[in-house]
mmCIF file of the N, C-alpha and C atoms, coordinates in Angstrom:
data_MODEL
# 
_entry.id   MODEL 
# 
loop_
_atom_site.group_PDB 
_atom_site.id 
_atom_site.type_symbol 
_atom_site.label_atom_id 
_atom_site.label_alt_id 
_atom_site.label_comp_id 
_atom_site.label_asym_id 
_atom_site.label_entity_id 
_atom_site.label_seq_id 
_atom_site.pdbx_PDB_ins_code 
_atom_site.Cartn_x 
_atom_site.Cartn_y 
_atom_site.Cartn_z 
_atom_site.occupancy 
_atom_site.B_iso_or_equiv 
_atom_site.pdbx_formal_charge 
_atom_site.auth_seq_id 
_atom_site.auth_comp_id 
_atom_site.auth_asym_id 
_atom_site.auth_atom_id 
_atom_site.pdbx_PDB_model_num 
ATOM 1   N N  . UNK A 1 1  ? 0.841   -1.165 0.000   1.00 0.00 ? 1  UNK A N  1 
ATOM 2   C CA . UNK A 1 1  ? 0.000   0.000  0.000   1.00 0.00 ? 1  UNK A CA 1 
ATOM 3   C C  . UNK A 1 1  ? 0.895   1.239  0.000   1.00 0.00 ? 1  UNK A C  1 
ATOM 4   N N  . UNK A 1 2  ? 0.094   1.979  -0.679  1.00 0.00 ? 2  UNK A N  1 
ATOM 5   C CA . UNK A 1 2  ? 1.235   3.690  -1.464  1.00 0.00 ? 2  UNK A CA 1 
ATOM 6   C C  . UNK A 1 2  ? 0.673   4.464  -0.528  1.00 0.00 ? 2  UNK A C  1 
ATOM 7   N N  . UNK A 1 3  ? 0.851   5.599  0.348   1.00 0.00 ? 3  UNK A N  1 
ATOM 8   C CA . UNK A 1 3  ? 0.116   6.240  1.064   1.00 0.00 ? 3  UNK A CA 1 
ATOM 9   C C  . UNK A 1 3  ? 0.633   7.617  0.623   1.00 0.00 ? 3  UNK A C  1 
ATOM 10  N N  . UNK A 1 4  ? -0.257  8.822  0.328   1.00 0.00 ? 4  UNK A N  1 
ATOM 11  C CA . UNK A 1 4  ? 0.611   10.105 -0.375  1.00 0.00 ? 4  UNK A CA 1 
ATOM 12  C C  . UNK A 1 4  ? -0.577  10.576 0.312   1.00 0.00 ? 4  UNK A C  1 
ATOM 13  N N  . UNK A 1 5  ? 0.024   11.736 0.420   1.00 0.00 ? 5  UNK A N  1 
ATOM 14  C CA . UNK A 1 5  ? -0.647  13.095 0.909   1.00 0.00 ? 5  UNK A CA 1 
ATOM 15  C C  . UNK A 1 5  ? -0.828  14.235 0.149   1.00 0.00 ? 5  UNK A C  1 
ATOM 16  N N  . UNK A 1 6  ? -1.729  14.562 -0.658  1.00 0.00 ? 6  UNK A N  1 
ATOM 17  C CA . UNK A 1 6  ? -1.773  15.269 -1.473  1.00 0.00 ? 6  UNK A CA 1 
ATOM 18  C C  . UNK A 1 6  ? -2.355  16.353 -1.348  1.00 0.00 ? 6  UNK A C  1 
ATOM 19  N N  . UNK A 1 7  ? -2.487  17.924 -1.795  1.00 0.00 ? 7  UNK A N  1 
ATOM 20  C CA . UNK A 1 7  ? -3.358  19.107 -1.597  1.00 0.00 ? 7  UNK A CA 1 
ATOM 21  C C  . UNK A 1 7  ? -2.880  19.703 -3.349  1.00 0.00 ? 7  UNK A C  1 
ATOM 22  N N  . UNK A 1 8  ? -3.850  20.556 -3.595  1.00 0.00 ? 8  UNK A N  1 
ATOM 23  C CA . UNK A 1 8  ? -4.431  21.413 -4.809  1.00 0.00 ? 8  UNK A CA 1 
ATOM 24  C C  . UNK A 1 8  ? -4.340  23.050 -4.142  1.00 0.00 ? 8  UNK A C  1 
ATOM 25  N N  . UNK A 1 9  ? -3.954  23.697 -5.491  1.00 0.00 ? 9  UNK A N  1 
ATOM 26  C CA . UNK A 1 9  ? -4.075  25.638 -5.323  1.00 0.00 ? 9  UNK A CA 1 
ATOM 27  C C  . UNK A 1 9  ? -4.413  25.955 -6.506  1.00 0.00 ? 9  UNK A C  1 
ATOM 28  N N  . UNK A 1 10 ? -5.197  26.358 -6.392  1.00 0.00 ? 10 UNK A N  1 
ATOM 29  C CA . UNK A 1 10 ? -5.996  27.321 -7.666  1.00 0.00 ? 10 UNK A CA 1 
ATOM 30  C C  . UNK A 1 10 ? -5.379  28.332 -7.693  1.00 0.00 ? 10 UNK A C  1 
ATOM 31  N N  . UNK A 1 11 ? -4.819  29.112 -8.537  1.00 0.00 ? 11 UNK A N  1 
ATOM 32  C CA . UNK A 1 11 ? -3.532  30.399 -8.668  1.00 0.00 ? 11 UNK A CA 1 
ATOM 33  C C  . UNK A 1 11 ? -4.731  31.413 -9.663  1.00 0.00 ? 11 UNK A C  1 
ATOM 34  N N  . UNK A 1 12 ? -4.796  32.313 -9.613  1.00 0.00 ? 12 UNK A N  1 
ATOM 35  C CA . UNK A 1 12 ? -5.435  33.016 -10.251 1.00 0.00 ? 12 UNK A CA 1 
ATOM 36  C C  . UNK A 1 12 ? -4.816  34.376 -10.722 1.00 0.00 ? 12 UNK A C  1 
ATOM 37  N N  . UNK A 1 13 ? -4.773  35.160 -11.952 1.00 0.00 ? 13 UNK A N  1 
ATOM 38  C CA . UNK A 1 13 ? -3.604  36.268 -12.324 1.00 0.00 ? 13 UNK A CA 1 
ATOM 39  C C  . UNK A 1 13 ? -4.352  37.589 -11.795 1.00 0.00 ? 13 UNK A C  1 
ATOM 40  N N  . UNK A 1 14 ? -5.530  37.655 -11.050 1.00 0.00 ? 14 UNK A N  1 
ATOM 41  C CA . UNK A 1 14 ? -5.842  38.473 -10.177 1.00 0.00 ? 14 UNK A CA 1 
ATOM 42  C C  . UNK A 1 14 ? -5.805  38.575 -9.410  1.00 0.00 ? 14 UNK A C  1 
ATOM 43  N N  . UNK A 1 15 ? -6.067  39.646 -8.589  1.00 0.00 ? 15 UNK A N  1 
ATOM 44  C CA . UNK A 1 15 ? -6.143  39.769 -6.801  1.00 0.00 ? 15 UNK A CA 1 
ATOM 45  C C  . UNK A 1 15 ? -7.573  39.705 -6.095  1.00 0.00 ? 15 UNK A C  1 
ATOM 46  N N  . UNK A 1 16 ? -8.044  38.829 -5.180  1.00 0.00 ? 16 UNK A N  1 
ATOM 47  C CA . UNK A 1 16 ? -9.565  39.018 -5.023  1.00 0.00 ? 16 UNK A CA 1 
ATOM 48  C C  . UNK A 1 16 ? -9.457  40.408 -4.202  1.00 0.00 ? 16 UNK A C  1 
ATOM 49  N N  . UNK A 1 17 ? -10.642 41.318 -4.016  1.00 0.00 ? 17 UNK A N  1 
ATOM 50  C CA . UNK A 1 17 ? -10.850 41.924 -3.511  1.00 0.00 ? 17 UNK A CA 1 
ATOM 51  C C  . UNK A 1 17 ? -11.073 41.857 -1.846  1.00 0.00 ? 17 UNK A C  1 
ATOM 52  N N  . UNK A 1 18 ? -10.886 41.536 -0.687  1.00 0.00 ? 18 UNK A N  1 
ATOM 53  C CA . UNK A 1 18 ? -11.197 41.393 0.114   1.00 0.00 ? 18 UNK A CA 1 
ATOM 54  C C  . UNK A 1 18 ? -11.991 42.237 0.972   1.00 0.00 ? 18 UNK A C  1 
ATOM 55  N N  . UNK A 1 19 ? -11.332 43.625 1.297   1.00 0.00 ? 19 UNK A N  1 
ATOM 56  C CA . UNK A 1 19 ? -11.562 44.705 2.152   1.00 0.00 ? 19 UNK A CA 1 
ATOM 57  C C  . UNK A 1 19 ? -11.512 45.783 1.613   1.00 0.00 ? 19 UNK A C  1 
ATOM 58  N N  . UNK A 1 20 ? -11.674 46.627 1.665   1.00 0.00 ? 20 UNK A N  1 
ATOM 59  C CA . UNK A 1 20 ? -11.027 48.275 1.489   1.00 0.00 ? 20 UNK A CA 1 
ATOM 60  C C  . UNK A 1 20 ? -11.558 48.896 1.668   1.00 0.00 ? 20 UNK A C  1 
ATOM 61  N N  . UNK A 1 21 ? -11.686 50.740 2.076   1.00 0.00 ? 21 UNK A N  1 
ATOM 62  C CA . UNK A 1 21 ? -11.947 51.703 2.507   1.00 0.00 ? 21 UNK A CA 1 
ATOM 63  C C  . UNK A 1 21 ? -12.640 52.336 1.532   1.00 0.00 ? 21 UNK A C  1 
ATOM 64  N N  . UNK A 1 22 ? -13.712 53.213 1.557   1.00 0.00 ? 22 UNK A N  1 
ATOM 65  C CA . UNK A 1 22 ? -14.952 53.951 0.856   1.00 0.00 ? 22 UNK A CA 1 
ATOM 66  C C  . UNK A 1 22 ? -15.634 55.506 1.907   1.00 0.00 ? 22 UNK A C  1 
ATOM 67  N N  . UNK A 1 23 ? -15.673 56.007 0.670   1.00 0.00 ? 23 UNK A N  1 
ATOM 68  C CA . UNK A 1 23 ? -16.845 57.336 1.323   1.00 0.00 ? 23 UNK A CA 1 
ATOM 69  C C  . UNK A 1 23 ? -18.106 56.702 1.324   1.00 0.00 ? 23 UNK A C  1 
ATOM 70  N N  . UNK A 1 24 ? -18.396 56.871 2.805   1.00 0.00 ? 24 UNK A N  1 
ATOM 71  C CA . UNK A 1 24 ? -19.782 56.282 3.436   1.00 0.00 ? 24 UNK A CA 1 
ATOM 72  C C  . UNK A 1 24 ? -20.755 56.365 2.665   1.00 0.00 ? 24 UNK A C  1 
ATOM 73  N N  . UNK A 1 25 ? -21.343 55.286 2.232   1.00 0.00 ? 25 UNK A N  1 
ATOM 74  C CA . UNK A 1 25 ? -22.761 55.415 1.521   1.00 0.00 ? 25 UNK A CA 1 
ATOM 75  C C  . UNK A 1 25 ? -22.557 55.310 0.243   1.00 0.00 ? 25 UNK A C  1 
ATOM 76  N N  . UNK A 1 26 ? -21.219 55.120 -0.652  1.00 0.00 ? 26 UNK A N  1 
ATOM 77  C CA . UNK A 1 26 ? -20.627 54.941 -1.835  1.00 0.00 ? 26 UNK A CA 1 
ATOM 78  C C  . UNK A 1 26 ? -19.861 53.781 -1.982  1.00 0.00 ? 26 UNK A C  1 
ATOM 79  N N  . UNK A 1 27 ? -20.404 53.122 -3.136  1.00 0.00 ? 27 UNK A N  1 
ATOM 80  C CA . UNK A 1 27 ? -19.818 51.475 -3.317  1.00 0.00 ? 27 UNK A CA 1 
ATOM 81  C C  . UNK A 1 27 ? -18.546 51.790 -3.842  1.00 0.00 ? 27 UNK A C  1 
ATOM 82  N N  . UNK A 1 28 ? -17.313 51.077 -3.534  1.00 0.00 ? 28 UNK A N  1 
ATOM 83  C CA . UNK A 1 28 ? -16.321 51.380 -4.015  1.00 0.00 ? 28 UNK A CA 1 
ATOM 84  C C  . UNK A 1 28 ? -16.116 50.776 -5.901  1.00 0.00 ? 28 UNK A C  1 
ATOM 85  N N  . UNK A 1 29 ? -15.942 51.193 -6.682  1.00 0.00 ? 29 UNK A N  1 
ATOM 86  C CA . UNK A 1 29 ? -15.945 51.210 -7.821  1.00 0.00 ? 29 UNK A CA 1 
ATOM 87  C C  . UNK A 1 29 ? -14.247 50.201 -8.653  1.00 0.00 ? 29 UNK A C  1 
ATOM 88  N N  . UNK A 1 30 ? -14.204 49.016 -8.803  1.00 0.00 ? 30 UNK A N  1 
ATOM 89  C CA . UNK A 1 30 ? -13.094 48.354 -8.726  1.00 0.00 ? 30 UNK A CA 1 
ATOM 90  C C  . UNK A 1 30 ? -12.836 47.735 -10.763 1.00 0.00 ? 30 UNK A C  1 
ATOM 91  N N  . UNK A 1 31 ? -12.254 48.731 -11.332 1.00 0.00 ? 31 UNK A N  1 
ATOM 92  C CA . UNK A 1 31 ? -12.333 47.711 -12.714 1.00 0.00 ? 31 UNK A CA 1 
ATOM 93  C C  . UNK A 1 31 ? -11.587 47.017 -12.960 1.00 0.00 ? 31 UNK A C  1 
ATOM 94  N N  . UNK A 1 32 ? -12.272 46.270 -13.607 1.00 0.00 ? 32 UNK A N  1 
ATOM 95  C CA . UNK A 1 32 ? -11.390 44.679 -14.483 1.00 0.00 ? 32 UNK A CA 1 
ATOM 96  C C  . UNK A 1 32 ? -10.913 44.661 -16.206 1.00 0.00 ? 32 UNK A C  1 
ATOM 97  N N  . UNK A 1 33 ? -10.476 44.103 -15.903 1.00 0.00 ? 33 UNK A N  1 
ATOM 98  C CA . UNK A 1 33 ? -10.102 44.229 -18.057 1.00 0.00 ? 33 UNK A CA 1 
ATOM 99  C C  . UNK A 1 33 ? -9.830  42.577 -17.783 1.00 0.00 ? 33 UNK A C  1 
ATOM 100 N N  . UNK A 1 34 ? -10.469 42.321 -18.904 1.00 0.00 ? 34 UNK A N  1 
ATOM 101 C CA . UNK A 1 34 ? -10.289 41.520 -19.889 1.00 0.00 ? 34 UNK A CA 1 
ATOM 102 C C  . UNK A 1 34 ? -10.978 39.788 -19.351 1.00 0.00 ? 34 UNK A C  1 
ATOM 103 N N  . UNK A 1 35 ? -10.195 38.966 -19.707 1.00 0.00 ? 35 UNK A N  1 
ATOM 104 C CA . UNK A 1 35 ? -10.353 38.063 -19.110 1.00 0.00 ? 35 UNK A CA 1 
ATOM 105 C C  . UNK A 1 35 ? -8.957  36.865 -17.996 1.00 0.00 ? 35 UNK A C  1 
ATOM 106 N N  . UNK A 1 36 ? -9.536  36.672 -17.387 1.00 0.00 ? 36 UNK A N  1 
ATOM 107 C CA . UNK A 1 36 ? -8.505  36.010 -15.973 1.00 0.00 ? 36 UNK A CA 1 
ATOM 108 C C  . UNK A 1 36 ? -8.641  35.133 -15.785 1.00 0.00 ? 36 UNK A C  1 
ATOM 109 N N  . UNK A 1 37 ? -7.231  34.556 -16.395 1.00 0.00 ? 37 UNK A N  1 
ATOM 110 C CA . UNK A 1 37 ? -6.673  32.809 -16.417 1.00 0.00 ? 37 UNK A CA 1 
ATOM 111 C C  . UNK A 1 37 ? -6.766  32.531 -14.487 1.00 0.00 ? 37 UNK A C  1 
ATOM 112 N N  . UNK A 1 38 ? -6.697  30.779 -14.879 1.00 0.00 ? 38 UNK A N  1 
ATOM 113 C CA . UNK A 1 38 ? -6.934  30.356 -13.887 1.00 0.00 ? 38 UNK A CA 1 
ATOM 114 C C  . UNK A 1 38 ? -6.021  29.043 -14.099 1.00 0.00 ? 38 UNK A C  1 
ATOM 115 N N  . UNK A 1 39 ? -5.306  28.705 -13.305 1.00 0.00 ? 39 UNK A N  1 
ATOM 116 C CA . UNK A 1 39 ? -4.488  27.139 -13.437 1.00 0.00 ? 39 UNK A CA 1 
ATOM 117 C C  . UNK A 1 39 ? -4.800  26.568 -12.181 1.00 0.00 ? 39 UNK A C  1 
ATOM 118 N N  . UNK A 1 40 ? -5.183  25.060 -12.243 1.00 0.00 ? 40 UNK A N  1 
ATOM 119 C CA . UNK A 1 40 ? -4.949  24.524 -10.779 1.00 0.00 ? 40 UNK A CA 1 
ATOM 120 C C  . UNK A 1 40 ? -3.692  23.540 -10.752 1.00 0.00 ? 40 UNK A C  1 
ATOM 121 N N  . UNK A 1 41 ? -3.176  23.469 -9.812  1.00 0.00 ? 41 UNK A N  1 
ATOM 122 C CA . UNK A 1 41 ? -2.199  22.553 -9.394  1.00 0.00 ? 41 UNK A CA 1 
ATOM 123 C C  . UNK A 1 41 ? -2.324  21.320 -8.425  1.00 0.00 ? 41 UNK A C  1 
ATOM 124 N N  . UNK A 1 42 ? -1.831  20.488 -8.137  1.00 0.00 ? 42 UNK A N  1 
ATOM 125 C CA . UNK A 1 42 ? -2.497  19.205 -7.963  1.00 0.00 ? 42 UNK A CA 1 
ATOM 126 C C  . UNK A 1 42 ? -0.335  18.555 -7.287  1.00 0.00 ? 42 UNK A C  1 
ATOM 127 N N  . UNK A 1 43 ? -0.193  18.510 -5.995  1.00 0.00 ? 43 UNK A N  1 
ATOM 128 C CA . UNK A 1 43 ? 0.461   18.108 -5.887  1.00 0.00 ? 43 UNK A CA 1 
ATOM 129 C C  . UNK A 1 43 ? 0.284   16.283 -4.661  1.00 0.00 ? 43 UNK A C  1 
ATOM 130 N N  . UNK A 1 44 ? 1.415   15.545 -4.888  1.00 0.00 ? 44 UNK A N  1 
ATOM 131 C CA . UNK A 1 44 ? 1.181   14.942 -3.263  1.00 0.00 ? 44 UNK A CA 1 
ATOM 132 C C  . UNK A 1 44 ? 2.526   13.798 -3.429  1.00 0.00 ? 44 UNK A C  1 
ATOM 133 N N  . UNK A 1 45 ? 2.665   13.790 -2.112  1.00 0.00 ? 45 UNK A N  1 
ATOM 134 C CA . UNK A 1 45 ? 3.781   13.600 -1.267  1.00 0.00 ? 45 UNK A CA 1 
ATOM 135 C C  . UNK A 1 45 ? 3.896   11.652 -0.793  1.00 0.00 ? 45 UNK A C  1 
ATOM 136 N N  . UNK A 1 46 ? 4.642   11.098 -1.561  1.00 0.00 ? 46 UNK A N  1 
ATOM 137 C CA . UNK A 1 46 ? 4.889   9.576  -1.081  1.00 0.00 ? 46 UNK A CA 1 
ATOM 138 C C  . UNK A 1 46 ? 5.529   9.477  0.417   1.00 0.00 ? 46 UNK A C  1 
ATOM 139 N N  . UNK A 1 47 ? 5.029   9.472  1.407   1.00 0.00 ? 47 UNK A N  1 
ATOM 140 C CA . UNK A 1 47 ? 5.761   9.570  2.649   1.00 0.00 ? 47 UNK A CA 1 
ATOM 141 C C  . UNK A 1 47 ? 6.343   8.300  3.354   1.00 0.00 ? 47 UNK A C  1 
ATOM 142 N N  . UNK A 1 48 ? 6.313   7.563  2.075   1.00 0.00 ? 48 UNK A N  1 
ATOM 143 C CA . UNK A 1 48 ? 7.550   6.517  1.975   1.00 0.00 ? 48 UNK A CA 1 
ATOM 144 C C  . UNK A 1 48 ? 8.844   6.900  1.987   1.00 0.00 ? 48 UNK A C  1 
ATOM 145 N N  . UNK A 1 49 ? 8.817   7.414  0.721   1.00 0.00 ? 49 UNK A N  1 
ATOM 146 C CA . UNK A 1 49 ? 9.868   7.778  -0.362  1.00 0.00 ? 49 UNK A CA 1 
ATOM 147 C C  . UNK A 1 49 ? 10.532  9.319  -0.322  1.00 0.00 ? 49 UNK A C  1 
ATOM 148 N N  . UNK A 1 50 ? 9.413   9.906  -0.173  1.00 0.00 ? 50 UNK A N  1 
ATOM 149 C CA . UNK A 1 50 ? 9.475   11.827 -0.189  1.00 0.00 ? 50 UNK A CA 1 
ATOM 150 C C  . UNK A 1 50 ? 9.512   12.044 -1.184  1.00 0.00 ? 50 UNK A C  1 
ATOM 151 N N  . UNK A 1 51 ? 9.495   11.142 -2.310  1.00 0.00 ? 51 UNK A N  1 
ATOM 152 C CA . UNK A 1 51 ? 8.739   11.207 -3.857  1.00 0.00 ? 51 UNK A CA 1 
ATOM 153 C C  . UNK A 1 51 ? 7.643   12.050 -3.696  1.00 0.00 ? 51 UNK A C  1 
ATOM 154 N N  . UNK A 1 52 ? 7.863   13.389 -4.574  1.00 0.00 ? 52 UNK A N  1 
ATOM 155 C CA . UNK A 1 52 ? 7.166   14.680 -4.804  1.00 0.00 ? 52 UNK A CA 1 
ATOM 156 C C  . UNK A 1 52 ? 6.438   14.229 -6.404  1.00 0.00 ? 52 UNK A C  1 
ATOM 157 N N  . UNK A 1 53 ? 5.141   14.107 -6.028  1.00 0.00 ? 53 UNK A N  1 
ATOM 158 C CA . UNK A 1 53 ? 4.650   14.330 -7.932  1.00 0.00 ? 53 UNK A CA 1 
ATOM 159 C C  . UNK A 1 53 ? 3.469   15.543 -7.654  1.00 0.00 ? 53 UNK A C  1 
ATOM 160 N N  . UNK A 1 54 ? 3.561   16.193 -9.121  1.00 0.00 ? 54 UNK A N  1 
ATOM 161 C CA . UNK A 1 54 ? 2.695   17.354 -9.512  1.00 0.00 ? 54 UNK A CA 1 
ATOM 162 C C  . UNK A 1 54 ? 2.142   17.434 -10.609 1.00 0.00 ? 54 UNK A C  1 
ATOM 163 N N  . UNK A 1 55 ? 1.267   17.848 -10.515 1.00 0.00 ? 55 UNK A N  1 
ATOM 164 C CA . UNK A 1 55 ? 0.438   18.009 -11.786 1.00 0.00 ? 55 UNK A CA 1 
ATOM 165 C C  . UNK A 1 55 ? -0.501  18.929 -12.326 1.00 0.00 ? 55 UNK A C  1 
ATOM 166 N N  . UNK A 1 56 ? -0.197  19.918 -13.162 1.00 0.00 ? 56 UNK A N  1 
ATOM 167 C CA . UNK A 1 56 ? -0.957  21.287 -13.843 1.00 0.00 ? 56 UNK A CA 1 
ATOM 168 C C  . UNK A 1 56 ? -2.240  21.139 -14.438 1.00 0.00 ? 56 UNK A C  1 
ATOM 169 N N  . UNK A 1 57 ? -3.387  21.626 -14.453 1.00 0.00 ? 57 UNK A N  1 
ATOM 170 C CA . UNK A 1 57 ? -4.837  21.625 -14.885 1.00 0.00 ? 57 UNK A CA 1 
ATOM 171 C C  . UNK A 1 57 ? -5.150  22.693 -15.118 1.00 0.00 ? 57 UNK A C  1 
ATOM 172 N N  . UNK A 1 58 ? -6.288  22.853 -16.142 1.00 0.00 ? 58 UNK A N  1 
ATOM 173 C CA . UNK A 1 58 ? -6.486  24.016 -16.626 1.00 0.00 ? 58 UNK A CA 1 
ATOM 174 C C  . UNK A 1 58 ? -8.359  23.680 -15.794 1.00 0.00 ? 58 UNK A C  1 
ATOM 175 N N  . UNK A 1 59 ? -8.941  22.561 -15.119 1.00 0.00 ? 59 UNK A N  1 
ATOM 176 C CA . UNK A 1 59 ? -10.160 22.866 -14.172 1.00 0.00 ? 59 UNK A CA 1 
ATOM 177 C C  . UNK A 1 59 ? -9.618  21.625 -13.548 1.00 0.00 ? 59 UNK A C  1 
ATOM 178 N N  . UNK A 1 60 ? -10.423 21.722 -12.246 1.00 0.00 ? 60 UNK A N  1 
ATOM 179 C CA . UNK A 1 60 ? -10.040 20.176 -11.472 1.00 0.00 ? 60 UNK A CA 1 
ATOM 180 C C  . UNK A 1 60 ? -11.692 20.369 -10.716 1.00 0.00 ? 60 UNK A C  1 
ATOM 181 N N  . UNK A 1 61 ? -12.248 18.991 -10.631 1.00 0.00 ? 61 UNK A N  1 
ATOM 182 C CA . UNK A 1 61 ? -13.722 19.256 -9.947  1.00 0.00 ? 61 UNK A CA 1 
ATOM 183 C C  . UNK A 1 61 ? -13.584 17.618 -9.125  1.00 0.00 ? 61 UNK A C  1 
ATOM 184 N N  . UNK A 1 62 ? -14.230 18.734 -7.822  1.00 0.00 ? 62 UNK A N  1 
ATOM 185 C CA . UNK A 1 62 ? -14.372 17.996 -6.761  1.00 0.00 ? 62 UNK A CA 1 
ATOM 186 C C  . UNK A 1 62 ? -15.263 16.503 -6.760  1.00 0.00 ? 62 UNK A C  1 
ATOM 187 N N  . UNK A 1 63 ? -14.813 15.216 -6.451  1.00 0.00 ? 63 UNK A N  1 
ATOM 188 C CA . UNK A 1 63 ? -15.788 14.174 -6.326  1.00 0.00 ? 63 UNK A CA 1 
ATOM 189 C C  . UNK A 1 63 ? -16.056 13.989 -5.077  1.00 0.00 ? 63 UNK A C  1 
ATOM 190 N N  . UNK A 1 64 ? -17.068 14.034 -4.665  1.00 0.00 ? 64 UNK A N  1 
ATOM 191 C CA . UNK A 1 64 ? -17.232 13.484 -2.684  1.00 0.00 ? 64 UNK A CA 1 
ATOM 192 C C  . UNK A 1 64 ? -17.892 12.570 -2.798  1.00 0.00 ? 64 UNK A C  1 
# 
């Protein structure tokens, strides 16, 4: 039996917006151009071995 530990990051070429400061009662006004790539990454760890494998995706969808 192979036992790996694996985790995923979605990298995105934007910044999300989180927080920021506004004159009260005025939505802050934030523009975008164009369109914004997205790669996911897909790594995991043989903790046998410390054999590192990775792997690049352009979508990855969750199975539960």
């Amino acid at each position: 039996m192979v036992i790996i530990y694996e985790d995923e990051r979605h990298i995105r070429d934007y910044q999300t917006l989180r927080a920021t400061w506004s004159v009260k009662g005025r939505q802050k006004q934030i523009p975008t151009y164009g369109h914004h790539a997205t790669v996911s990454l897909l790594g995991g760890v043989n903790i046998e071995t410390g054999e590192f494998h990775r792997m690049e995706t352009n979508q990855c969808n969750a199975q539960v």
